[in-house]
N, C-alpha and C positions, 0 to 999 in steps of 0.2 A: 422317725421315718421322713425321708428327703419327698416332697412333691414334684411328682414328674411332669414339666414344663410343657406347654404344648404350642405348634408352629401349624401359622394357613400361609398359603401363599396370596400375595396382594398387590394390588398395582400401584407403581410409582407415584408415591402422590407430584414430585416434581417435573410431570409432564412426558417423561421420559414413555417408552415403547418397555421397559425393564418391570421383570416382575420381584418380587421383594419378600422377606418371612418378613410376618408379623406373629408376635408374641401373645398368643391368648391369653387372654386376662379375666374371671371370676367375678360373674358381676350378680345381683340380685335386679328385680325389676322393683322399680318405689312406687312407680304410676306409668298405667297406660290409656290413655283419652282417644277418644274418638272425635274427627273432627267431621260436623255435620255443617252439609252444604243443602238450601233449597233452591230448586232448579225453579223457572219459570210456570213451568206444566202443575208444580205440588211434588213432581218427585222430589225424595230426598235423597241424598250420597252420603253415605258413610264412610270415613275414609280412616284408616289408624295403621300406624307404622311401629312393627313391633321388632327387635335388635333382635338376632341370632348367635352373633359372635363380635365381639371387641376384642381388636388387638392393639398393642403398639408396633408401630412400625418400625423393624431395623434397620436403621443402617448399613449397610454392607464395608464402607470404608472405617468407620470407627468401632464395629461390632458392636453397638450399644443400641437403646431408645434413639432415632430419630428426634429431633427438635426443632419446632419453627423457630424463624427467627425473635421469639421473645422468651427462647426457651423452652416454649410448653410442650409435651410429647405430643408426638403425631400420632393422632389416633383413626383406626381402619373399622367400621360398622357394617357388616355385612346382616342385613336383612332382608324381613318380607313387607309389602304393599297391599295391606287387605279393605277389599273396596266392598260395601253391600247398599245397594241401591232399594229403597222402602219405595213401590209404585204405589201409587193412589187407584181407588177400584176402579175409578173412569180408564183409567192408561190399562191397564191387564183387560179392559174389556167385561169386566165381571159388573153384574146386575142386581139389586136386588131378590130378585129370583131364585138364580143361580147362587147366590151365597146363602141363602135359609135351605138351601138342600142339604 
């Protein structure tokens, strides 16, 4: 059984205003981190970037993969930016009081 190939469309990575197929590509996830920022106040930011879709980019004039100039395929990541900020109980306003309720 042939696997049927699948196409996003993509923006130019050469600056161009043109938009472009890219060729999805099957990927597994090895590792995803989170990267933790503290702010001045205690808060902390949580920040981690997780892929949705990898493609190679085509070409349009040679009908193939794209290539930088050292060769290597150009590649197209369409993701999300997931942010979660952990407040400290001073910043929310919260009391001791109010938290043993």
């Amino acid at each position: 059984m042939v696997k049927e190939q699948h196409f996003v469309r993509v923006p130019d990575p050469r600056g161009s205003r043109k938009i472009l197929l890219g060729k999805v590509i099957d990927f597994k996830t090895l590792k995803e981190d989170w990267n933790e920022y503290e702010l001045s106040d205690g808060t902390i930011v949580k920040v981690k970037l997780v892929a949705q879709s990898i493609s190679y980019v085509i070409d349009p004039e040679k009908n193939d993969i794209m290539r930088n100039d050292l060769g290597e395929p150009v590649i197209n990541i369409r993701y999300t930016v997931i942010i979660s900020p952990i407040f400290t109980d001073k910043k929310l306003g919260l009391s001791e009081k109010k938290k043993s309720r």
